[in-house]
Each structure stands twice: as structure tokens, then as C-alpha cells.
N, C-alpha and C positions, 0 to 999 in steps of 0.2 A: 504494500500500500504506500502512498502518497506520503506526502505532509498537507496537512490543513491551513489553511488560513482562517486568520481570529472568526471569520464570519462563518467557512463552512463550521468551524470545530466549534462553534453556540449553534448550528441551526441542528446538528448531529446530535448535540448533549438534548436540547429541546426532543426529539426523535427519541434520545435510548430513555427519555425520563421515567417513562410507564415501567421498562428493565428494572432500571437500576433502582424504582422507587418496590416492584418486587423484589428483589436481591434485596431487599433491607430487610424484608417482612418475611423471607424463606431464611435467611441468614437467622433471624431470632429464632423460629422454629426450630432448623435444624437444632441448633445450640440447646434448647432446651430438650429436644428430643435424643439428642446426642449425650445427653449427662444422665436421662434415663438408661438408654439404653447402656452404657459405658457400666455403669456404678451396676446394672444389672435388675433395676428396681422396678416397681410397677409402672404401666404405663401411664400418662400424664392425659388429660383432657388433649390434648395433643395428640396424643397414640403410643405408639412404641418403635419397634424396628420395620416395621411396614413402613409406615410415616416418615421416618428417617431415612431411609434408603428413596422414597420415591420426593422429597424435598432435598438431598443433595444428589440429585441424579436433576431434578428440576433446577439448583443450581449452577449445577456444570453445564445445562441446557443457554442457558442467562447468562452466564460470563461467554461462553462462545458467540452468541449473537452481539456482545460487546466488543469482542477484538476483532469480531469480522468487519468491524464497520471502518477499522484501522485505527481505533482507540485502543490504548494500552491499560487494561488494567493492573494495578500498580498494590492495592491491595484491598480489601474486603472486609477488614474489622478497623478504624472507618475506611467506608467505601470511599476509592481513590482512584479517579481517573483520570489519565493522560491521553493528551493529542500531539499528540510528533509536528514540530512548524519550524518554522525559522525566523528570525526578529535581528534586525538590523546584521544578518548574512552569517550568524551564530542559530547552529542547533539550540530547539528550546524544548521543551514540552508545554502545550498550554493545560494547568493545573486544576482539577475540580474535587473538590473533595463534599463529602456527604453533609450536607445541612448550608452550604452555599447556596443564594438564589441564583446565580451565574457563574460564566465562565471569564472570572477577571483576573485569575492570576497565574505565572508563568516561572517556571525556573529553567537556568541553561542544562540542559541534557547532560553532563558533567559534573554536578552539581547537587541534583534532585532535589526533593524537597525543601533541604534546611537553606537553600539559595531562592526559595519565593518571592518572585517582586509581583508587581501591580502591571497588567495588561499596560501597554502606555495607549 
């Protein structure tokens, strides 16, 4: 895949929102369904190992329709996604993380996260 520009890589975040805003709500499932099953204990208003398997097999489904888009997901507990771009002729990723209302911030590809600046 490509690099974005600021405009495709908010009209793309806009597009995977309905995903990524499932990936929140399958990610807490699994996790809860995951400590049952793990620890061995009874199943949870949730379920048990049926549930667990067809919500992280439903996550794996969801993170693949994210990187196909040629967004990189970056990680999952918080949700963190990258779009590969370029800013003033430097590799960037442009930065989204879980509870942003947009896509305003960017760090150099080199760098990752702890180098976050502000979309100019």
C-alpha cells in the first residue's frame, strides 16, 4: 500500500470508525471472557469458551479489514492506529489513538509515539 495524505488518512479513519468502534467492544468481551475461561471458572453472563473463541476469531476478522485499508495497527489495549504519509519529504505516520475525535496528530516513523506532534 501507498502513503496517505492528511485528507485520505481522516476520510479512511471516518470509514474504519464503525471497526474500530467494535474492536473496543469485542476487545472488552474477549478480556472478560478470557479470565473466565483462563482461571477455569464458571461462565460469565458473557459465556464461556464458545464466546471467547468466536469474539477473538471476530477480532482477528477486524484488525484484518484495518490493515487492509493500509493502516497500520500499532496496538489494541489502547486502540492505536497509524497511516504511513510523509510531511515536509520525512517518513511520518499520521497518529490516532482510541478516544481522539480526529486524526490531528503525527510522529516521524523513526521515532513513534513518544515523538507526537500536532498535524501542522
Amino acid at each position: 500500500m501507498g502513503l496517505f495524505t492528511v485528507s485520505e488518512a481522516r476520510d479512511e479513519l471516518e470509514q474504519l470508525r464503525p471497526v474500530l468502534e467494535e474492536i473496543v467492544a469485542l476487545r472488552a468481551d474477549a478480556a472478560e471472557l478470557g479470565a473466565v475461561v483462563g482461571a477455569g471458572g464458571p461462565p460469565t453472563p458473557l459465556g464461556g469458551m464458545p464466546e471467547w473463541k468466536a469474539a477473538t476469531a471476530r477480532l482477528d476478522d477486524l484488525m484484518t479489514v484495518v490493515q487492509q485499508t493500509g493502516a497500520v495497527l500499532k496496538s489494541l489495549a489502547p486502540l492505536l492506529v497509524d497511516f504511513p504519509s510523509e510531511i515536509d519529504g520525512a517518513d511520518v505516520d499520521l497518529c490516532w489513538l482510541e478516544g481522539e475525535d480526529g486524526l490531528d496528530w503525527y510522529h516521524r516513523a523513526d521515532l513513534g509515539f513518544a515523538g507526537r506532534r500536532r498535524i501542522p
